[in-house]
C-alpha positions in Angstrom: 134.2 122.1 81.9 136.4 124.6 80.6 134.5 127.2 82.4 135.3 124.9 85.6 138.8 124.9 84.9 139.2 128.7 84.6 137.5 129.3 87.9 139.9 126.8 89.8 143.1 127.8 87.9 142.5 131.2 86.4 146.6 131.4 85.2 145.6 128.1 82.3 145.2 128.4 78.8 142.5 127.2 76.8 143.1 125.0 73.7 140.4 123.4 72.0 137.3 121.3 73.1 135.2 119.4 70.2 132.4 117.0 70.8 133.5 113.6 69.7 131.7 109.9 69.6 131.2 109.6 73.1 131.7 112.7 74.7 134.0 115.7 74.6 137.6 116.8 75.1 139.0 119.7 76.3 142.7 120.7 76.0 144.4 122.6 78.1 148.0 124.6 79.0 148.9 124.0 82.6 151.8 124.4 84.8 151.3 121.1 86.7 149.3 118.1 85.4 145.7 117.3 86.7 145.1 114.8 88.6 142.2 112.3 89.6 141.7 114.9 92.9 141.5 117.6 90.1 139.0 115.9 88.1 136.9 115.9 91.3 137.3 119.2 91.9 136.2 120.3 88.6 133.1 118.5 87.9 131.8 120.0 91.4 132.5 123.5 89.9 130.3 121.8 86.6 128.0 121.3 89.1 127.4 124.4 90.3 127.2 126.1 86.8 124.7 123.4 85.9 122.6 124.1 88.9 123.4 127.7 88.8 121.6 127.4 85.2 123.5 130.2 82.9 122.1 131.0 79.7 124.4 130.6 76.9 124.5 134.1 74.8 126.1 134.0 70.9 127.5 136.8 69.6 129.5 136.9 65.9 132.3 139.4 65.0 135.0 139.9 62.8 138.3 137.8 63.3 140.2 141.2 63.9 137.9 142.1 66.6 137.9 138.3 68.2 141.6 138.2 67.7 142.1 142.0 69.7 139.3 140.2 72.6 141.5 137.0 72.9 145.0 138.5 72.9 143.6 141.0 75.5 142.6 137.5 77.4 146.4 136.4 77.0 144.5 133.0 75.0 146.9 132.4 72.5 145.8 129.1 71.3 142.3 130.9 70.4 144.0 133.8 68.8 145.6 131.1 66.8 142.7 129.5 66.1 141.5 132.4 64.5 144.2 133.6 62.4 143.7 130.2 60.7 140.0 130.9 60.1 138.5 131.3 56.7 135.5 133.1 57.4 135.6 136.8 58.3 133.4 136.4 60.9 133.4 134.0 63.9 131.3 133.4 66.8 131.9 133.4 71.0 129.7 132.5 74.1 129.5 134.0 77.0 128.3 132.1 80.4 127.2 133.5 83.2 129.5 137.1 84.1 132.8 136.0 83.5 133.1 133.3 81.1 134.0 133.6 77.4 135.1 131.2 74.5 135.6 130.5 70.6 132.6 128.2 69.0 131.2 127.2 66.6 128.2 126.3 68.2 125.3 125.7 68.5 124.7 124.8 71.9 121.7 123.7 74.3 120.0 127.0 75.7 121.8 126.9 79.2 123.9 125.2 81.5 120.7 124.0 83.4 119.7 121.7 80.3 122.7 119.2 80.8 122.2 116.5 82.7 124.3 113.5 83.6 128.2 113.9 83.2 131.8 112.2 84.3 135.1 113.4 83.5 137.2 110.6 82.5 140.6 110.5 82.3 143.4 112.6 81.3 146.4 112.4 78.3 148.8 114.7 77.2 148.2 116.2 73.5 150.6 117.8 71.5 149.5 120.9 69.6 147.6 120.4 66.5 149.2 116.9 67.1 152.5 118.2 65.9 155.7 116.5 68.4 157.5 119.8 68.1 154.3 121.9 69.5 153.8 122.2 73.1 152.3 119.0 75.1 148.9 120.1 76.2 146.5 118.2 79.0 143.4 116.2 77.6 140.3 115.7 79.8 137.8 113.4 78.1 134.3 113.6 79.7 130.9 112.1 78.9 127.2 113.3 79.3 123.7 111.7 78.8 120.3 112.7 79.5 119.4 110.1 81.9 121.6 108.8 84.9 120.9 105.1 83.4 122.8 106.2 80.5 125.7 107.3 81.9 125.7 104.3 84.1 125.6 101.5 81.4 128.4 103.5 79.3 130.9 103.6 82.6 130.2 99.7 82.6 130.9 99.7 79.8 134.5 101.6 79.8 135.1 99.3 83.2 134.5 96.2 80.6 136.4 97.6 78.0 139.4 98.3 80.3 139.4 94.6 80.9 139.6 93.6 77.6 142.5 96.4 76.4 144.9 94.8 73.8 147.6 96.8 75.0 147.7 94.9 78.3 146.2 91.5 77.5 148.6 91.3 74.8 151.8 91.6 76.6 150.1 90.0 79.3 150.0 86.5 77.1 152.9 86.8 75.7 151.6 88.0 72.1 153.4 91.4 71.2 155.3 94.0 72.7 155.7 97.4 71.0 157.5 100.1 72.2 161.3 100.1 72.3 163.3 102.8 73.2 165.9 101.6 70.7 163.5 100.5 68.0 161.0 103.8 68.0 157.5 103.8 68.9 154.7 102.4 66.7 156.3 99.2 65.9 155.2 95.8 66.7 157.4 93.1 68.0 155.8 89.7 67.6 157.2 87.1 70.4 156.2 83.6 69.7 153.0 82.8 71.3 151.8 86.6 69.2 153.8 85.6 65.8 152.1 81.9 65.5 148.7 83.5 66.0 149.6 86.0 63.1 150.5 83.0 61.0 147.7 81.1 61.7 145.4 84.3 60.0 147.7 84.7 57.4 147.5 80.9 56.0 144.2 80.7 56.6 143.4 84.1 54.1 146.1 82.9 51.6 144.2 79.3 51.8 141.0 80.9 51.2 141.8 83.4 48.6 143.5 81.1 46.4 140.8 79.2 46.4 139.2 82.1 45.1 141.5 82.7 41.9 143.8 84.8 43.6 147.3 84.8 42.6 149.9 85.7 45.5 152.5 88.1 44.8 155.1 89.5 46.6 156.5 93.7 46.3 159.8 95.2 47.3 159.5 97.4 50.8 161.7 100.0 48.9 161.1 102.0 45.5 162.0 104.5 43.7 160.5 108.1 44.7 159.3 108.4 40.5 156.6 105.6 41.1 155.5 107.3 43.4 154.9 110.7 41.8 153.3 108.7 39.0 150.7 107.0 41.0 149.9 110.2 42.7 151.2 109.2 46.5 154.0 111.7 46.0 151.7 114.5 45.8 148.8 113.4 47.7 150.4 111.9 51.1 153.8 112.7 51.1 153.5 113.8 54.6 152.7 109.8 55.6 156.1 108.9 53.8 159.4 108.1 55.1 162.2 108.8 52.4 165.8 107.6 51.8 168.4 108.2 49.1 170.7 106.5 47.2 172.9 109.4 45.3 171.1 111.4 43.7 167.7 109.2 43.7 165.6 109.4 46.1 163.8 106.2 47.7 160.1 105.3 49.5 159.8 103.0 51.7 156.6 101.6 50.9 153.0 103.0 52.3 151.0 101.3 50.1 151.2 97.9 48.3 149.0 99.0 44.8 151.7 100.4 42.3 153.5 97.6 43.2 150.9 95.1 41.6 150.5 97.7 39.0 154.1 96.8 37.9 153.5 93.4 37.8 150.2 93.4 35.7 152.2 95.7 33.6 154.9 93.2 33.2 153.9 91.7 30.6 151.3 92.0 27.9 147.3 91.2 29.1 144.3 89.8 26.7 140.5 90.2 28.1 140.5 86.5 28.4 143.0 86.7 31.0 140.7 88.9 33.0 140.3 89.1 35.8 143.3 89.0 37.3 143.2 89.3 40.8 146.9 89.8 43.0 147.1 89.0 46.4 149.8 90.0 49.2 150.5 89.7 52.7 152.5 93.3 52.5 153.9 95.4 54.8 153.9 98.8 54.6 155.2 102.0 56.7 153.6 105.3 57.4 154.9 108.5 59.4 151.9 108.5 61.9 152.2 111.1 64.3 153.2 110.1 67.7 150.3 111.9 69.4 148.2 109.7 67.3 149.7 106.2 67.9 147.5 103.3 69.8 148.3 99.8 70.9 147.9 97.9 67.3 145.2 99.6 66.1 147.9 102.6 65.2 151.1 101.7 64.5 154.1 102.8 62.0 154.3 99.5 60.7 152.0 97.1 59.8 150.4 94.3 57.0 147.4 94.4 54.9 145.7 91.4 53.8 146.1 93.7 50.2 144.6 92.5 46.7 144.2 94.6 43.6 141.9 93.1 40.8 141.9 94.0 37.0 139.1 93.8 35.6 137.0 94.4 32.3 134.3 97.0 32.6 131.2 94.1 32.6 133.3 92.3 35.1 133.1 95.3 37.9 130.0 94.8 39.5 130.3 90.7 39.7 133.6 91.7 41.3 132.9 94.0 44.0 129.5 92.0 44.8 132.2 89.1 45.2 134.5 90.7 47.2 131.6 91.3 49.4 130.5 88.1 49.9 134.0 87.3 50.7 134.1 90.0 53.6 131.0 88.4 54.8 131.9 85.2 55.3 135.6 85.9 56.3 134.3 88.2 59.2 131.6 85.2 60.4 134.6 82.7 60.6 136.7 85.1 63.1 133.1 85.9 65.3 132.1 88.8 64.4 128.4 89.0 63.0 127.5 92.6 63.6 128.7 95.6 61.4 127.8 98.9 59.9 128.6 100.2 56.1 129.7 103.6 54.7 130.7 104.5 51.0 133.1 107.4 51.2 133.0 109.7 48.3 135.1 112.2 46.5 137.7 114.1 48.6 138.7 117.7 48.1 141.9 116.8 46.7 141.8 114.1 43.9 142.9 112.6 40.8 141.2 111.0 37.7 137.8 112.9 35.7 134.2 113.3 37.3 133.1 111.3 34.7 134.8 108.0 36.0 134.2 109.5 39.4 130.5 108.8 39.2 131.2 105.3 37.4 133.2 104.0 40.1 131.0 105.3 43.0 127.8 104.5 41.2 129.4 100.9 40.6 130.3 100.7 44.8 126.8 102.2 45.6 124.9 99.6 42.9 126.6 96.9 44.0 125.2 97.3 47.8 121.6 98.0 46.3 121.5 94.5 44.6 122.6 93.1 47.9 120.0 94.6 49.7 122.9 96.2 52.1 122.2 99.2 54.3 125.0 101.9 54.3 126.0 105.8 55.3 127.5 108.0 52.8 130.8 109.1 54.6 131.0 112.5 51.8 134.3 113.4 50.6 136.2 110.8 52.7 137.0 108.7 49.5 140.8 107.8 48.6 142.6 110.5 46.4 142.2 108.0 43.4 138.6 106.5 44.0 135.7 105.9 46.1 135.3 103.0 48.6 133.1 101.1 50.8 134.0 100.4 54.2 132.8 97.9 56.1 133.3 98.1 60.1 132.7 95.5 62.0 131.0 95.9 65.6 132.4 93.8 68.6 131.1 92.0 72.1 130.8 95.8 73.5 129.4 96.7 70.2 132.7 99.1 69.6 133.1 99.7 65.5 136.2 98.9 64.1 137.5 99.8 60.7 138.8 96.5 58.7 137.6 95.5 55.5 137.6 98.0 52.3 136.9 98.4 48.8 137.6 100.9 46.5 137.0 101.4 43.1 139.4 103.1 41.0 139.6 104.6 37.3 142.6 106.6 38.0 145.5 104.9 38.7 145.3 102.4 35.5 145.3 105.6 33.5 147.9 107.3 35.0 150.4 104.0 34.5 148.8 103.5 31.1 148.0 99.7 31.7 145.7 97.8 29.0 144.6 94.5 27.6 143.9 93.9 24.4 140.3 93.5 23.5 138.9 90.5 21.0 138.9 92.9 18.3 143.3 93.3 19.1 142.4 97.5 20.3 144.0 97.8 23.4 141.7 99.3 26.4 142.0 100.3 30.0 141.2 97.5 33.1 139.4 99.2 36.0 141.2 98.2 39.2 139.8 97.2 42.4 141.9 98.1 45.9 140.5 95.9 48.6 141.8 94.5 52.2 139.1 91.7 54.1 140.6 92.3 57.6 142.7 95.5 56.7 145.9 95.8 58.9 146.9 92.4 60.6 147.6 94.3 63.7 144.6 96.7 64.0 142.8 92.9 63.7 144.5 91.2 65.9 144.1 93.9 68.4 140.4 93.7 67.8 140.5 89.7 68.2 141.8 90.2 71.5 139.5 92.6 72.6 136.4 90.7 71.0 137.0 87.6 72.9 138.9 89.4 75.8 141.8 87.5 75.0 139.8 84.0 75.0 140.5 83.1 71.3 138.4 80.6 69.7 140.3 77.3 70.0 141.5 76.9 66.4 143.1 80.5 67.0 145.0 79.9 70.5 148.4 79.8 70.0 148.7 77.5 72.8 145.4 74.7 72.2 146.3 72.0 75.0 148.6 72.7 78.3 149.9 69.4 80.1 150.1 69.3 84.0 151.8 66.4 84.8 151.4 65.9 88.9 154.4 64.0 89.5 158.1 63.4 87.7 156.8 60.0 87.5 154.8 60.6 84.9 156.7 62.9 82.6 157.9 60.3 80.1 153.9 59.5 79.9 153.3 63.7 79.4 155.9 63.6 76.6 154.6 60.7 74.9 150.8 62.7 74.9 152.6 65.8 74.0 154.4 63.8 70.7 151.1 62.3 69.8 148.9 65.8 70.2 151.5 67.7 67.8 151.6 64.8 65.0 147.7 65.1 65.2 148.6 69.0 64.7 147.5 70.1 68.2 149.3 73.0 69.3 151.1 71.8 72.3 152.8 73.2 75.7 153.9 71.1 79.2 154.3 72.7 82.7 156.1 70.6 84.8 157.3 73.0 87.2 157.4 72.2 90.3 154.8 74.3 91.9 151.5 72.9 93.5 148.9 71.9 90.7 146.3 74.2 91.5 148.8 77.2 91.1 149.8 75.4 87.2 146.0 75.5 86.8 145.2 78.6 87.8 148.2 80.2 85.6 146.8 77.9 83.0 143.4 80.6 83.1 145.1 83.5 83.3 147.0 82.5 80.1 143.6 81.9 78.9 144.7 78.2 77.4 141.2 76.4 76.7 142.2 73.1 77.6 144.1 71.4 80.5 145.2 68.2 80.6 145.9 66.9 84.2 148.2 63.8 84.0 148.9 61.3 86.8 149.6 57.7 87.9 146.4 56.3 87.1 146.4 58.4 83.8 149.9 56.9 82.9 148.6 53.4 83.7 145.0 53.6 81.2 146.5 55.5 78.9 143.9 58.2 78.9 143.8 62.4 80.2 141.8 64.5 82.5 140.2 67.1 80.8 139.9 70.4 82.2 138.3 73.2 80.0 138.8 76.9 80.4 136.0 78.2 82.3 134.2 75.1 82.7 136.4 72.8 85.0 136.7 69.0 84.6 136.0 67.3 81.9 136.5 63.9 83.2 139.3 61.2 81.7 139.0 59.9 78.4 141.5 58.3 76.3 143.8 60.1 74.3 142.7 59.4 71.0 139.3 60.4 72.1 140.4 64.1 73.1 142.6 64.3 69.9 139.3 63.3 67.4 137.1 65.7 69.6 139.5 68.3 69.4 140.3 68.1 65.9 136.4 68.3 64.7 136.1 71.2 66.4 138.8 72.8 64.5 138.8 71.4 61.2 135.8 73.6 59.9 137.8 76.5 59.5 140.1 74.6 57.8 
């Protein structure tokens, strides 16, 4: 592709171009942006190098000499690229007579040996990511080795683009996020968006204090020195915003932990009181680049379903196995049965001795053994403080999505000196357990919308039951259903505008409410409702009570 490009605008720059997931990516510096006719125009020129099948040649030199080869080539990004090299040597291809670029490699033996490709789209890219370096054009692409391939994945994307949060949810009337006063990266909730939030966050408080979970509640703002002790100042500072107060410097919050560690630490703890396991709904901010932000899967800020859990040494693995079950059947309730597991060991850059680096990772890896659990080992992709299993789940288009996580973590209880005292009165150090079920409430919601393609189970709709009344005759009859459905708990709405039913019904869909109820004279006069259900059409007319007992059995098991 970036051969292509060079051939068709010789003036452009060349960035950088990684494989990734499902493809590739090429960045680029041009004048004027591509467009779609562009795109064209360049995968013809792929074309002809495929068919033109060019060897691909590898040669290594020293970065001096690559640096003197790309500055000659007036490729700055590359001679940048370079300079910030650690090896002494580095490796270019040539294709065919006149093309020449920085990689890694290895590659396929020619051009002749890919098959099936489409460019996709293009974005604008900032630099390394940073909002101060220069914006850059992104072309995504794909390839596969048969045409059927490619096929089924640009279904796919076409089905994917029908179910994007970012425009169902406005589209319902869930969330909105950017502002031009507020910033971008943060979420405004309108009503229909903030009552489906509630409804997850009182079902997880219900079901974890059924579990022996105590709910707690942290302050957004802290002082900077709790943050240098648990290690945040030192180890993702550039992910904090700061304030001051004076002379004292202030976090607002990117992490809910040291705030539970204060309040285990609030008082005095004996091993009978373990474990103790806190649980908050918190909010927290991070200073995500703005190259980097996404609908609500990343945002500035957001809420974890957090929990921390103190624990005695023998208590660990019953924990964590426990912690997994609850993952399990948290995930089954919202309709997702498919997933995929990694355990993510120690980073470069951490805290805490190897010795209780193995315990905690051998504790995680144990724990999915006994389960019978299969997993990937994600290596050095653990937190600063401790390993962690991750658990993704995998949606209707079998897209991964990163929600639940548990890590295990020796470190931090050290560094704030927290104990219990032991049955022989010695005091000794808990082992803590980090863990969120559905992670951020926004990244989750955002994958609830696109799961379902913003068809929410019913006990999830923000709006259950939508009443068409045909006539003004019959509103005092609508408002009487409409009193009983919402002292029976049924999320309720009316549309008595006065447009033609079919038009009410049809907007009814499109708000994807599951169940219309279509009330007129004869209605008013039995005392029953016709039932219309999303995507399945009339119901027929039963009484009122009837709908109300049907409706509520299909809800109550999640309750």
């Amino acid at each position: 592709m970036a051969e292509a490009v060079k051939r068709l605008w010789p003036e452009v720059k060349l960035a950088i171009g990684p494989a990734i997931e499902d493809g590739f990516y090429y960045d680029f510096d041009k004048k004027d942006p591509f467009s779609s006719d562009d795109l064209l125009k360049i995968e013809q020129e792929m074309q002809k190098i495929v068919s033109a099948d060019e060897p691909f040649v590898r040669q290594e030199m020293g970065k001096e000499e690559a640096i003197k080869l790309f500055e000659g080539m007036k490729e700055d990004y590359k001679v940048e690229l370079i300079r910030g090299l650690p090896n002494e040597k580095v490796s270019v291809y040539n294709t065919g007579k006149d093309f020449l670029d920085l990689c890694r490699g290895p590659h396929v033996n020619s051009t002749g040996e890919i098959k099936f490709f489409k460019l996709l789209s293009v974005a604008g890219a900032y630099w390394h990511g940073i909002e101060t370096n220069p914006m850059l054009q992104r072309i995504y692409g794909t390839c596969f080795n048969t045409k059927g391939e490619l096929e089924e994945y640009l279904n796919s994307l076409e089905e994917a683009k029908l179910r994007d949060h970012r425009k169902l949810g406005p589209q319902l009337g869930l969330f909105d996020i950017y502002h031009e006063q507020a910033g971008a990266g943060l979420v405004f909730y309108h009503p229909k968006g903030a009552l489906l939030r509630t409804i997850i966050e009182d079902y997880e408080k219900r079901e974890h204090l059924k579990r022996g979970y105590q709910l707690v509640i942290t302050p957004h703002i802290m002082d900077a020195s709790l943050w240098k002790t648990s290690g945040h100042y030192d180890y993702y500072k550039e992910n904090m915003y700061f304030s001051s107060e004076g002379d004292r410097e202030i976090v607002l919050k990117p992490m809910n932990c040291p705030g539970h560690i204060l309040i285990y630490k609030s008082k005095s703890r004996s091993y009978r009181d373990l474990p103790i396991r806190f649980f908050e709904l918190g909010t927290v901010y991070r200073k995500e680049k703005a190259g980097v932000l996404h609908g609500l899967l990343r945002v500035r800020g957001f809420t974890q379903d957090d929990a921390h859990i103190f624990c005695l040494p023998e208590q660990l693995r019953q924990e964590i196995s426990g912690i997994i079950d609850f993952v399990f059947e948290t995930m089954k309730v919202f309709g997702f049965e498919h997933w995929g597991i990694e355990l993510s060991t120690r980073p470069e850059k951490y805290i805490g001795s190897d010795e209780d680096w193995q315990k905690a990772t051998a504790a995680l890896e144990d724990s999915l053994k006994e389960k019978g659990l299969p997993y990937e080992i994600n290596h050095g992709d653990g937190a600063f403080y401790g390993p962690k299993i991750d658990i993704k789940l995998k949606d209707a288009l079998k897209r991964t999505w990163q929600c639940a996580t548990i890590q295990c973590d020796f470190a931090l209880p050290k560094r704030f000196d927290l104990a219990y005292v032991d049955e022989d009165g010695r005091e000794k150090q808990p082992i803590m357990l980090h863990r969120v079920l559905l992670g951020s409430l926004e990244r989750f919601i955002g994958a609830l919308i696109e799961h379902y393609k913003g068809e929410l189970p019913l006990w999830l709709s923000p709006t259950q039951v939508l009443l068409i009344p045909i006539k003004e005759t019959v509103l005092s009859y609508a408002g009487q259903v409409k009193e009983f459905l919402e002292k029976n708990q049924i999320r309720t709405d009316m549309d008595a505008r006065n447009e033609t039913l079919d038009k009410r019904i049809r907007n009814a869909e499109l708000n994807k409410i599951p169940y219309c109820l279509i009330l007129g004279e004869r209605e008013a006069k039995q005392g029953t409702v016709s039932v219309r259900k999303k995507g399945m059409g009339d119901q027929g007319a039963v009484t009122k009570d009837k709908f109300a007992e049907d409706l509520l059995n299909q809800i109550k098991q999640y309750k």
